[in-house]
DSSP file (Angstrom, degrees, kcal/mol; ACC not computed):
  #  RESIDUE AA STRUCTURE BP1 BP2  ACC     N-H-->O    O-->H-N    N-H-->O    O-->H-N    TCO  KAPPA ALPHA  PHI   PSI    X-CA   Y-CA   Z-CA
    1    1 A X              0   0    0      0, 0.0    26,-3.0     0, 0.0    27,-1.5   0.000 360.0 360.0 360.0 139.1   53.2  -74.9  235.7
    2    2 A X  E     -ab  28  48A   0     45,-1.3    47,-0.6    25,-0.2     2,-0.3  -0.943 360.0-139.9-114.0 112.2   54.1  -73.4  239.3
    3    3 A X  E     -ab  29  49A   0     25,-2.2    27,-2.8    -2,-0.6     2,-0.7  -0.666  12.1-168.5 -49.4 122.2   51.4  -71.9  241.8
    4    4 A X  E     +ab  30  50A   0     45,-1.7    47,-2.2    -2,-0.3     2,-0.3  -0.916  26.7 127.0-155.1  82.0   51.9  -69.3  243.5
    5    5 A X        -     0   0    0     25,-2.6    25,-0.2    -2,-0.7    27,-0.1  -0.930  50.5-144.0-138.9 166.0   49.6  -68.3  246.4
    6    6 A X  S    S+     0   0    0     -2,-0.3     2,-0.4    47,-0.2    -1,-0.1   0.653  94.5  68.4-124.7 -35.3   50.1  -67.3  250.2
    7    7 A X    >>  -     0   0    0      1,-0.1     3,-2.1     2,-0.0     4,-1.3  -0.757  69.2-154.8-102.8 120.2   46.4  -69.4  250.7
    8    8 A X  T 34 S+     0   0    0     -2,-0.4     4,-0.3     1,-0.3    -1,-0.1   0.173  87.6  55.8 -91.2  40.9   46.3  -72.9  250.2
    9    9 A X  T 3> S+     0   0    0     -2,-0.6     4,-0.9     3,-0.1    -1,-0.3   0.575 104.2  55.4-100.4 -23.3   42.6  -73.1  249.4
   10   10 A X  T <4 S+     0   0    0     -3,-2.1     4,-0.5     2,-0.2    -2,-0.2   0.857 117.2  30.4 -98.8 -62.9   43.1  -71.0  247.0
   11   11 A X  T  X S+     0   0    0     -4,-1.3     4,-1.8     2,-0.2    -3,-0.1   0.741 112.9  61.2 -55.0 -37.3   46.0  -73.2  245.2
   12   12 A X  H  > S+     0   0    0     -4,-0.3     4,-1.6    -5,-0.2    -2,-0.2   0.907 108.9  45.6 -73.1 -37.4   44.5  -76.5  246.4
   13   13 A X  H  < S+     0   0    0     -4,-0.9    -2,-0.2     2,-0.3    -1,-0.2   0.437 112.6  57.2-103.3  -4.6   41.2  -75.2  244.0
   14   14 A X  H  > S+     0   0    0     -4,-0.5     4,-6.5     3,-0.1    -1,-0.2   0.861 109.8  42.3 -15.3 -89.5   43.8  -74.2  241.3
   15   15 A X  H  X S+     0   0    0     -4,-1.8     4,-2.6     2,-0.3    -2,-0.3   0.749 106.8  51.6 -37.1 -56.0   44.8  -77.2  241.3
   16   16 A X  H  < S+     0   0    0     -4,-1.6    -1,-0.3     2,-0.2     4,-0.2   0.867 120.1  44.9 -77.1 -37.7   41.7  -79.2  241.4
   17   17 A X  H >4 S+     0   0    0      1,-0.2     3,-4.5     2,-0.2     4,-0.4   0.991 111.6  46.7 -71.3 -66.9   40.6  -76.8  238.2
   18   18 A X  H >< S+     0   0    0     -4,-6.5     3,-1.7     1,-0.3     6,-0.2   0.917 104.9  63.5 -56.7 -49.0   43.7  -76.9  236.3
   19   19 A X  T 3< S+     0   0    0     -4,-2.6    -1,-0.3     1,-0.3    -2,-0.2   0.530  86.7  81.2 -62.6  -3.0   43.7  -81.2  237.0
   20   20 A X  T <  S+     0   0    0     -3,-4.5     2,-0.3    -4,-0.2    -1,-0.3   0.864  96.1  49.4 -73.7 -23.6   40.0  -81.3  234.6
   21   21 A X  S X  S-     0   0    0     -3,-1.7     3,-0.6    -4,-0.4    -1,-0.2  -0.906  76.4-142.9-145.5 155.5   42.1  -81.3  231.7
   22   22 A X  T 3  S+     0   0    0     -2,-0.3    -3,-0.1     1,-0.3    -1,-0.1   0.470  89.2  75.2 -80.7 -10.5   45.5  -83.3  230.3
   23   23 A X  T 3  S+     0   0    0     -5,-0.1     2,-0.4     1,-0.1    -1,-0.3   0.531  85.5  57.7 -91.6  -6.8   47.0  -80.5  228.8
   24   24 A X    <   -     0   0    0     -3,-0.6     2,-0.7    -6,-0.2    -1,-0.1  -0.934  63.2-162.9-138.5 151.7   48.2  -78.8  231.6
   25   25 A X        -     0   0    0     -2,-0.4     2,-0.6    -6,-0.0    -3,-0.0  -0.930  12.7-148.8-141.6 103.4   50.8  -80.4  234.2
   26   26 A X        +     0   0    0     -2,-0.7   -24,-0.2     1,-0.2     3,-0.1  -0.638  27.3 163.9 -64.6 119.6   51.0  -78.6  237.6
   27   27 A X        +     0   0    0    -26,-3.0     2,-0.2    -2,-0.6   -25,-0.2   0.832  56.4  22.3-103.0 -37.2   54.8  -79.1  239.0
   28   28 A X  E     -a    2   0A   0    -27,-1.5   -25,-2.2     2,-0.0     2,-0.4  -0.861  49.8-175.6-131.2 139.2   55.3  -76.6  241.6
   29   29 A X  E     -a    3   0A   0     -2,-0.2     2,-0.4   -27,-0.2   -25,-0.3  -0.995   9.5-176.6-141.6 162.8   53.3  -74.2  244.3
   30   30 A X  E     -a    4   0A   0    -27,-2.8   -25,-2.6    -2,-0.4     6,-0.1  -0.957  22.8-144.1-147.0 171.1   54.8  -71.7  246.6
   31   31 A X  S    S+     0   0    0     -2,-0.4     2,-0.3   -27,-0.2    24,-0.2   0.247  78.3  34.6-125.6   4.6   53.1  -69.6  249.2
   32   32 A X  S    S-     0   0    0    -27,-0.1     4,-0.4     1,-0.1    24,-0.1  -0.820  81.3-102.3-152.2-164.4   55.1  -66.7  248.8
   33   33 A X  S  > S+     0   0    0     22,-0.7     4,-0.8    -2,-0.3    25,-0.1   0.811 118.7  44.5 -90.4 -27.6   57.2  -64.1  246.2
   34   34 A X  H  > S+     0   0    0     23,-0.2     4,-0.6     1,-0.2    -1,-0.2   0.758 114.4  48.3 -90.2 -19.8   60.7  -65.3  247.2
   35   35 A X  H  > S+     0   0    0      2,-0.2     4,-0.7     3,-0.1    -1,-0.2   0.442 108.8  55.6 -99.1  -6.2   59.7  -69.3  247.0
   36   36 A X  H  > S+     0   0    0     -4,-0.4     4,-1.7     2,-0.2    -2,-0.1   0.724 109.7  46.9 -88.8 -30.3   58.1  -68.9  243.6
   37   37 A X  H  < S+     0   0    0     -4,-0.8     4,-0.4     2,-0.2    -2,-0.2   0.689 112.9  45.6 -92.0  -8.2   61.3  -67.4  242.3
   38   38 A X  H >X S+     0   0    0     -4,-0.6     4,-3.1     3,-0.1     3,-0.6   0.844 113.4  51.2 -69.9 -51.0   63.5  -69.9  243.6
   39   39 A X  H 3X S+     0   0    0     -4,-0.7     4,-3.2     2,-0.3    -2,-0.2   0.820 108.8  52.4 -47.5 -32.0   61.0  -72.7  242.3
   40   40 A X  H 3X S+     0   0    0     -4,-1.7     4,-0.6     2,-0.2    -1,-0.3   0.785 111.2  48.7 -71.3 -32.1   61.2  -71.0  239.1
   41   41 A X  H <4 S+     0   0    0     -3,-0.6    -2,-0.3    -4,-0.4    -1,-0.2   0.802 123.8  28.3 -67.0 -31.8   65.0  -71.3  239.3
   42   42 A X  H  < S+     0   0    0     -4,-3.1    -2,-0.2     1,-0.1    -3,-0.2   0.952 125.4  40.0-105.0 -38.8   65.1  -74.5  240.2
   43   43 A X  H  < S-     0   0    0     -4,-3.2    -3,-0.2    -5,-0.3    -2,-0.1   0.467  85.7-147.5 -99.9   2.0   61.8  -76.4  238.6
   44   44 A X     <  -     0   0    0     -4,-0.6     2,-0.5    -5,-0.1    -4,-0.1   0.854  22.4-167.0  60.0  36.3   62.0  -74.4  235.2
   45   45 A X        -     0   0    0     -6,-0.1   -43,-0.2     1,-0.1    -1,-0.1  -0.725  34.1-136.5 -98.6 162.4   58.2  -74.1  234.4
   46   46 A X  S    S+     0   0    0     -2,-0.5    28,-2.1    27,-0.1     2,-0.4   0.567  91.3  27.1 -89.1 -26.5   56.6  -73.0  231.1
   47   47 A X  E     - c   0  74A   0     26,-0.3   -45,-1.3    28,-0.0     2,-0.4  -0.986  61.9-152.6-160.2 119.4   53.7  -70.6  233.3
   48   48 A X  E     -bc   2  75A   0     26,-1.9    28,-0.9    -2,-0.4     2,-0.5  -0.957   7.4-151.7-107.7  98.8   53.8  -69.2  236.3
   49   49 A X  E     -bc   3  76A   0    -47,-0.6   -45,-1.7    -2,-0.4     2,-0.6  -0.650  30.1-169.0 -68.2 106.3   50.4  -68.7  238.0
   50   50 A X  E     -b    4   0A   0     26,-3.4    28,-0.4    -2,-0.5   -45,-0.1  -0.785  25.8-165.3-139.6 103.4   51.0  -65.7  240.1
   51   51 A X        -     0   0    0    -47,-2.2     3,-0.1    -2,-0.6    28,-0.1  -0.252  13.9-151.8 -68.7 169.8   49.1  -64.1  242.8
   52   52 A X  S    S+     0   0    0      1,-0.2     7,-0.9     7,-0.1     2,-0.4   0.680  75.0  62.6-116.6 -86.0   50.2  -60.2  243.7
   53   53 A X        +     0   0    0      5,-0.2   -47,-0.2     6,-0.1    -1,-0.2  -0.234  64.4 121.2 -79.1 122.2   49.4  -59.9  247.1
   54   54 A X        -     0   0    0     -2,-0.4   -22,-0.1    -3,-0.1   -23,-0.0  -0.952  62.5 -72.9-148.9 154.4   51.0  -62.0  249.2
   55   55 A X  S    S-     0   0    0     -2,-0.2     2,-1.5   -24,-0.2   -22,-0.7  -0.108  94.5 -10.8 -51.5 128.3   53.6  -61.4  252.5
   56   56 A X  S    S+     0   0    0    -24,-0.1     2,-0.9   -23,-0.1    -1,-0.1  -0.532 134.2  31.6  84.8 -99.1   57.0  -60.2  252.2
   57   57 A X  S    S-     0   0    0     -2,-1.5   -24,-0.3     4,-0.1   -23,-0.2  -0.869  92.5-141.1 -99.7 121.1   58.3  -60.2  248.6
   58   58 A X     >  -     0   0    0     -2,-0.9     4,-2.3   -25,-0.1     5,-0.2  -0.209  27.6 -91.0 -63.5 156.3   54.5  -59.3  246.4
   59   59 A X  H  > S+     0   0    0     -7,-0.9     4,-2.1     1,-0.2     5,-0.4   0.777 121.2  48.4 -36.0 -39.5   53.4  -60.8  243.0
   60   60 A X  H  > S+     0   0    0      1,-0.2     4,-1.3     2,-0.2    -1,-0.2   0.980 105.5  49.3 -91.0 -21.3   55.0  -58.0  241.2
   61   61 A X  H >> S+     0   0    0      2,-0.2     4,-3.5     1,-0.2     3,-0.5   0.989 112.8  48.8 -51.8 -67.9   57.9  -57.9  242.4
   62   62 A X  H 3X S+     0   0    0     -4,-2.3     4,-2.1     1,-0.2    -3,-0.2   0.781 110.9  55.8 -39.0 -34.9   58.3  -62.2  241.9
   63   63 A X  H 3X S+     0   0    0     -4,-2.1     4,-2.5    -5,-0.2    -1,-0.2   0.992 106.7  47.9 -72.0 -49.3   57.1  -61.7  238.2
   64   64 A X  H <X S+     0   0    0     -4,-1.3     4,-2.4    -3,-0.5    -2,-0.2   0.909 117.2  44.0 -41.7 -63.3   60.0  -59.1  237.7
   65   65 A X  H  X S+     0   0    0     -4,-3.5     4,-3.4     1,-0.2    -1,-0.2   0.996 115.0  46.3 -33.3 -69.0   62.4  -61.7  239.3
   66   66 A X  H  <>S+     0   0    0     -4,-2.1     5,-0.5     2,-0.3     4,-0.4   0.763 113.5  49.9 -56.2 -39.3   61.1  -64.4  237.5
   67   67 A X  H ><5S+     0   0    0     -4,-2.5     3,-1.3     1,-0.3     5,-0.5   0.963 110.2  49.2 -65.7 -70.2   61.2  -62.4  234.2
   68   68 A X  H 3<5S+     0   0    0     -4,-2.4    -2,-0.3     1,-0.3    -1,-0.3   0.599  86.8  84.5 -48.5 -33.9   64.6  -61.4  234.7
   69   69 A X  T 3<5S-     0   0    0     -4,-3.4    -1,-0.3    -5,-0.2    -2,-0.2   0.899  91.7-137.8 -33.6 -44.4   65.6  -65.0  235.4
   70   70 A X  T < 5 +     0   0    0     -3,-1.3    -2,-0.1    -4,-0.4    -1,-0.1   0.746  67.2 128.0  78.5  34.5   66.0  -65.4  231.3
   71   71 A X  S   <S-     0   0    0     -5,-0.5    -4,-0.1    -4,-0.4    -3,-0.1   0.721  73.8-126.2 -80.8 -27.8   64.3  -68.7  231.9
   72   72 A X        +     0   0    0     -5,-0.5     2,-0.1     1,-0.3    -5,-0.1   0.174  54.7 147.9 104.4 -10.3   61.5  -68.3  229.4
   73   73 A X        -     0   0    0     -7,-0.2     2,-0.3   -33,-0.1   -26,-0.3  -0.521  42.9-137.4 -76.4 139.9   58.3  -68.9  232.0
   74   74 A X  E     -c   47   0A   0    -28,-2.1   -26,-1.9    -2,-0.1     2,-0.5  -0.704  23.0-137.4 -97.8 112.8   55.1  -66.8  230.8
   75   75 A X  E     -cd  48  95A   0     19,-0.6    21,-2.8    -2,-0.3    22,-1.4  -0.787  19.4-167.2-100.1 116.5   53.7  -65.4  233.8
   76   76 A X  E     -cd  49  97A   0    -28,-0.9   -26,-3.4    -2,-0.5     2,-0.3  -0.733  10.0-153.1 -98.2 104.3   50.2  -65.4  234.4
   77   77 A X  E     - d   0  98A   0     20,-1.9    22,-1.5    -2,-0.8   -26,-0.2  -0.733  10.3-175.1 -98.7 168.5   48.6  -63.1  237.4
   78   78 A X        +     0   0    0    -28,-0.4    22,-0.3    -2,-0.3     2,-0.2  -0.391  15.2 145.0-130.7  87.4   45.7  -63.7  239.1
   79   79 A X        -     0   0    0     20,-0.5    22,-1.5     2,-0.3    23,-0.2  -0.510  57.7-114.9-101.4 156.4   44.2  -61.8  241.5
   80   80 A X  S    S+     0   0    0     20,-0.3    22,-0.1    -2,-0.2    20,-0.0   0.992  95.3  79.5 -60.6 -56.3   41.2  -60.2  243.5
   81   81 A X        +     0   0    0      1,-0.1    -2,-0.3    19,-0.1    20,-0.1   0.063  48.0 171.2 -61.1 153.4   42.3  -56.6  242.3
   82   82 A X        +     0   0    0     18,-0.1    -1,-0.1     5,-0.0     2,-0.1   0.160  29.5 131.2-141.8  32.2   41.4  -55.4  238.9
   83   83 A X        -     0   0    0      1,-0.1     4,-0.5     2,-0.0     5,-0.0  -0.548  69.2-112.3 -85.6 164.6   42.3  -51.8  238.8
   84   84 A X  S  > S+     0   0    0      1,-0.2     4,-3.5     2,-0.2    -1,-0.1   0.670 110.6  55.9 -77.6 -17.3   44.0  -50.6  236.4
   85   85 A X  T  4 S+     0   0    0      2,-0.2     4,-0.3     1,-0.2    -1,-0.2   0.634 107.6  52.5 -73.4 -24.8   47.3  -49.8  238.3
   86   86 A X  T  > S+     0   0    0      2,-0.2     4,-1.2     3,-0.1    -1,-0.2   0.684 110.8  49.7 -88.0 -18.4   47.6  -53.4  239.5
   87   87 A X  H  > S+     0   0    0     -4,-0.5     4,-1.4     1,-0.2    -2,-0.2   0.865 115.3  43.4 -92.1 -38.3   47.1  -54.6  235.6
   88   88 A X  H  < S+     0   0    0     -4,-3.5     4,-0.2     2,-0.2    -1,-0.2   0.461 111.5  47.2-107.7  29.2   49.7  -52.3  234.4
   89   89 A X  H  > S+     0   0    0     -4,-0.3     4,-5.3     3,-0.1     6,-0.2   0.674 115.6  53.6 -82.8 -40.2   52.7  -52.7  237.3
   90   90 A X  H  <>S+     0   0    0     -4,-1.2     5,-1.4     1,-0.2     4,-0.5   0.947 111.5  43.9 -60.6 -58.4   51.9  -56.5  236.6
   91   91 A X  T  <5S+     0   0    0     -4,-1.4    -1,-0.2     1,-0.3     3,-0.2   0.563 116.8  45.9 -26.8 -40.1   52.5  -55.8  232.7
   92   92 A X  T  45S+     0   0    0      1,-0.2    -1,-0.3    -4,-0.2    -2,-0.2   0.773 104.1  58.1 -87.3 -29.4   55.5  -53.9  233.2
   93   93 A X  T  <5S-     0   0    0     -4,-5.3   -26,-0.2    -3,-0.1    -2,-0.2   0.748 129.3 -94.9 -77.6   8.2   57.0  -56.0  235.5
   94   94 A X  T   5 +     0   0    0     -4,-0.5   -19,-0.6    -3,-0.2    -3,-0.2   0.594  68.7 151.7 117.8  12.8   56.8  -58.6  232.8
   95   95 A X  E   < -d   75   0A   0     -5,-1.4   -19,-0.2    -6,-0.2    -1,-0.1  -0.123  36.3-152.5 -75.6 170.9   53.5  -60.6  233.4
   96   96 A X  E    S+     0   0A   0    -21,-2.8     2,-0.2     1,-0.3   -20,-0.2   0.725  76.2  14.2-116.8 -15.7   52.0  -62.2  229.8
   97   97 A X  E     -d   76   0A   0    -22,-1.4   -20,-1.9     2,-0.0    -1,-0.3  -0.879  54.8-149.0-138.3 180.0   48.2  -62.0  231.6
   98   98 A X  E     +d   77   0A   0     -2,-0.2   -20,-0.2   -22,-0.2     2,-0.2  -0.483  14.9 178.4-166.1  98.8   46.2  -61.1  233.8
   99   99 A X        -     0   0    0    -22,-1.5   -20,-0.5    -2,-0.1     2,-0.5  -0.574  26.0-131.6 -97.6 156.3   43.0  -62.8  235.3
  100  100 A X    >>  -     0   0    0    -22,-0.3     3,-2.8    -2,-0.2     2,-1.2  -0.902  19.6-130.0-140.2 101.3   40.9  -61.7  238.0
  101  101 A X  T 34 S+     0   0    0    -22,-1.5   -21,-0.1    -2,-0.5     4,-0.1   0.366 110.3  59.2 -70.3  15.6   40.1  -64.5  240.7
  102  102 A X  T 34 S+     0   0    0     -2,-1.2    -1,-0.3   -23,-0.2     3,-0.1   0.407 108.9  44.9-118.8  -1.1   36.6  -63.9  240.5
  103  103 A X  T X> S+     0   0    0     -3,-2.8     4,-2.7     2,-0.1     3,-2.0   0.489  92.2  91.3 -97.8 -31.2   36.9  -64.9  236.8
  104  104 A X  H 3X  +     0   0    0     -4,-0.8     4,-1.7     1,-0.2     5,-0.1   0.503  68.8  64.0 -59.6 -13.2   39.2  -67.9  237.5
  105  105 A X  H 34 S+     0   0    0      1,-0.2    -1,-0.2     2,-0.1     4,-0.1   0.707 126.6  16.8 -82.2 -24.6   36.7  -70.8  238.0
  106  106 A X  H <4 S+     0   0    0     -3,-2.0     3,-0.3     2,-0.1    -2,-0.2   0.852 130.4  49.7-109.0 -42.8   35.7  -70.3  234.1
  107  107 A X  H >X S+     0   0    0     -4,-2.7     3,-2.6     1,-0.2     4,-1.1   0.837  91.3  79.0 -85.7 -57.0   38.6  -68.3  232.9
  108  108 A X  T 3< S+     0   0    0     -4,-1.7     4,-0.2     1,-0.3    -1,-0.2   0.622  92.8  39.9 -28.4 -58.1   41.6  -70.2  234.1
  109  109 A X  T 3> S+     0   0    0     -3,-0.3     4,-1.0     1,-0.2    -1,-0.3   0.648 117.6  53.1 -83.1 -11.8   42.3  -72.9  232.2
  110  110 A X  H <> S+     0   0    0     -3,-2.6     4,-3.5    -4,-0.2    -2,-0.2   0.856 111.8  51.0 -71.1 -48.8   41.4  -70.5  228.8
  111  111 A X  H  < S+     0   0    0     -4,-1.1    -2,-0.2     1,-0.3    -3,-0.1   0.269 107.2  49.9-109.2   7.7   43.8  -68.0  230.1
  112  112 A X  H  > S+     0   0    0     -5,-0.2     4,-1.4    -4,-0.2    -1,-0.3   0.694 112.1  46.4 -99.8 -46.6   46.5  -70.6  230.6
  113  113 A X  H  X S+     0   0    0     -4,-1.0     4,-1.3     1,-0.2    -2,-0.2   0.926 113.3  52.9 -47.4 -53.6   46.2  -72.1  226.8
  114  114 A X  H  <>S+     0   0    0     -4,-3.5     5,-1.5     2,-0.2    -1,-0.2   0.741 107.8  44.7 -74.8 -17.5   46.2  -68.9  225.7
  115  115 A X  H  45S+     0   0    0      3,-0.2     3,-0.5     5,-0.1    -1,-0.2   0.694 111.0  57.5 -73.9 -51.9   49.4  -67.7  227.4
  116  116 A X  H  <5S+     0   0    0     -4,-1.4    -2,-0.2     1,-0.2    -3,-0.1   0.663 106.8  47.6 -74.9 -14.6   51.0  -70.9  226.3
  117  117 A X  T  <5S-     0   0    0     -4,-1.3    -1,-0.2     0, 0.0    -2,-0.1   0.026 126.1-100.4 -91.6  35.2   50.3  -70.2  222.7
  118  118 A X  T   5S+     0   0    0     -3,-0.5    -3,-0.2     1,-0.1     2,-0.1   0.723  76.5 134.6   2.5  70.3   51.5  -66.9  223.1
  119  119 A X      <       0   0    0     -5,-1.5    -1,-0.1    -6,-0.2    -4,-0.0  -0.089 360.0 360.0 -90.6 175.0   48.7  -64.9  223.4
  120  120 A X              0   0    0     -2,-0.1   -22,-0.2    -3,-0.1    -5,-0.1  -0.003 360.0 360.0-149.0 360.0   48.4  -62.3  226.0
């Protein structure tokens, strides 16, 4: 799995969440939209945890990348907004969820299984 946030409290507590359980095997983080889609190019992971606003190239744009890569990772956003215009640019640009960061402390690791079984 690759992280993908511009704050690294934000990733480090990711991180710390995603590491309660064996099943899921953090590889990567980037802090921005253009370092998630090289990281995705080069470290090939299964899920991409993917914030949308961030400096310079945004979450939807990077999912779009990432999509278009034909690499196979199931991209997962998670973010503060939860209008509906931010759920469906992420969806069109190719995201497979879309969690809410205020959801994430409980949600995350559900919404990561479920992504990897191919759920949506």
């Amino acid at each position: 799995m690759l992280l993908v946030d511009d704050h690294p409290m934000v990733r480090a507590g990711m991180k710390a969440l995603l590491a309660t359980t064996d099943r899921v095997e953090v590889v990567g983080e980037a802090t921005s939209g253009e370092e998630a889609v090289e990281k995705a190019r080069t470290l090939k992971p299964d899920i991409v945890v993917m914030d949308l606003a961030m400096p310079g190239m945004g979450g939807v744009q990077a999912t779009r990348q990432i999509t278009e890569l034909g690499l196979g990772p199931k991209v997962l956003v998670v973010t503060i907004h939860d209008e509906d215009e931010y759920l469906a640019s992420a969806l069109d640009a190719g995201a497979a969820g879309f969690l809410n960061k205020s959801a994430a402390d409980t949600d995350l690791i559900g919404a990561v299984e479920a992504i990897a079984r191919g759920h949506s």
